[in-house]
N, C-alpha and C positions, 0 to 999 in steps of 0.2 A: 574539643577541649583545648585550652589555650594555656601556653605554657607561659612565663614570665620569666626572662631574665632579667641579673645586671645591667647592663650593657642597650635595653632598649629593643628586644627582636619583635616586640608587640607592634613596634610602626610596621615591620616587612610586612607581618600579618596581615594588618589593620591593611594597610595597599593592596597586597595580593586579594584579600576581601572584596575591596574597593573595583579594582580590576576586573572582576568576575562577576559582579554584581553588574559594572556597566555595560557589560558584554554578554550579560545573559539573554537577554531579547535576540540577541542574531544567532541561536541555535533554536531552531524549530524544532520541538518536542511532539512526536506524531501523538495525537489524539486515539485511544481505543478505547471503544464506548461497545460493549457486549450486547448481544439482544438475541437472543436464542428463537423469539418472536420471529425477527426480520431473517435468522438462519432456514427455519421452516419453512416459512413465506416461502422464501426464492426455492428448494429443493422441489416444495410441493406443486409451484404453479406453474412448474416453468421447464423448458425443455432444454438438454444438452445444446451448447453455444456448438459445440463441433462437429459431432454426430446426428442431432437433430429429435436424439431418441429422444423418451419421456418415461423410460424404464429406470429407475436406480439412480434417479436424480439427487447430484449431491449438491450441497455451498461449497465454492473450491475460494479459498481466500488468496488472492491475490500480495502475493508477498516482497517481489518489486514494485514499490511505489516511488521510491524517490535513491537520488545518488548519496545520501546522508547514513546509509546504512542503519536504519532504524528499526530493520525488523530481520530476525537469522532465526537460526535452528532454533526448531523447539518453541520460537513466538508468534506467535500469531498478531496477524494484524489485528485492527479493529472489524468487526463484524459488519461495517457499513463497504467493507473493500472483498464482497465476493461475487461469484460469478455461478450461472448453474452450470457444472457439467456432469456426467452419467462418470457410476465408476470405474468404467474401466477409459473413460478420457482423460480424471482425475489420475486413475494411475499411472497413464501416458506423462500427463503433465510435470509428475511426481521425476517419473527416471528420467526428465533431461534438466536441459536448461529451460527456467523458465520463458525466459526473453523468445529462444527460436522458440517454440511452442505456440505463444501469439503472435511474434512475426511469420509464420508458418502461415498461420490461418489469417493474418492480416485484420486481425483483430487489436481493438485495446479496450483492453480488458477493463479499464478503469473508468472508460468511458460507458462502459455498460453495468457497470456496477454502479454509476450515478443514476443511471436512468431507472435500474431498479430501486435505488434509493428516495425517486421522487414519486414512485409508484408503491410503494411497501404501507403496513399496514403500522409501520412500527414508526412512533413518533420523536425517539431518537435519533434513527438514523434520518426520516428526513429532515429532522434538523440540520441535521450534517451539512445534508446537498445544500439546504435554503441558506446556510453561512458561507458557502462559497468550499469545503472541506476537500473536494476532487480536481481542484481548478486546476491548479501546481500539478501535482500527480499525472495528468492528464496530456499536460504541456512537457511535461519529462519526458514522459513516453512516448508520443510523437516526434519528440526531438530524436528520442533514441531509435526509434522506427526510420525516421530521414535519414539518420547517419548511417546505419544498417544496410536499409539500400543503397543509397550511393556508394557503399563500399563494395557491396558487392555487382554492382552495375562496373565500377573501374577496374574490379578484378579479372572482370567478362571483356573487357576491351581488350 
């Protein structure tokens, strides 16, 4: 709702508008496209990434994707960003950090949540993959994986 005064405050407005308008393109809005389809898929076909089991296979949704903080308690990502693992790795994964968790296992997560996503039965999410959806994601984590070790490589020295 836009107030009017006297004095002219409709211009601040009208620029603050302006402003924000031309600057909306440089915040990336993560994408969350649901598909309870491609949730199934991945628990049903597929074995714990850590354990190896294939008992009690869950979709664990990968909730660091990027440094933009676009995804926190209580949200879930998009259903094209998960991973299988059995419940009781899920609940490992749950009580710590997520970061040591796949850098533990030397894993990225994001990278194998693409590869299910070009595999899934669900035409949603491999739209995803075919637009390029994990590329960024991917290259974040790596990065954060690189820096990880090296830090702890100079902390060994």
């Amino acid at each position: 709702m836009l107030l009017f005064c006297s004095i002219g405050c409709i211009d601040e407005i009208v620029a603050i508008h302006a402003f924000l308008s031309s600057h909306a393109n440089m915040i990336r809005k993560t994408k969350i496209v649901k598909s309870k389809k491609h949730l199934e898929w991945v628990a049903r076909n597929h074995v714990c990434l850590r354990c190896r089991s294939n008992y009690g296979v869950q979709s664990t949704h990968i909730r660091h994707t990027d440094s933009k903080g676009n995804i926190g308690w209580g949200i879930k990502p998009c259903d094209g960003m998960v991973v299988p693992l059995c419940y009781l790795c899920h609940q490992k994964q749950h009580s710590m950090n997520e970061l040591k968790f796949w850098f533990a296992l030397n894993i990225n997560p994001i990278y194998v949540a693409k590869e299910l996503a070009h595999k899934t039965t669900c035409a949603k999410i491999k739209q995803l993959a075919k637009e390029g959806y994990y590329d960024e994601p991917i290259k974040y984590y790596d990065n954060l994986q690189a820096s990880a070790k090296s830090t702890l490589e100079s902390e060994n020295l």
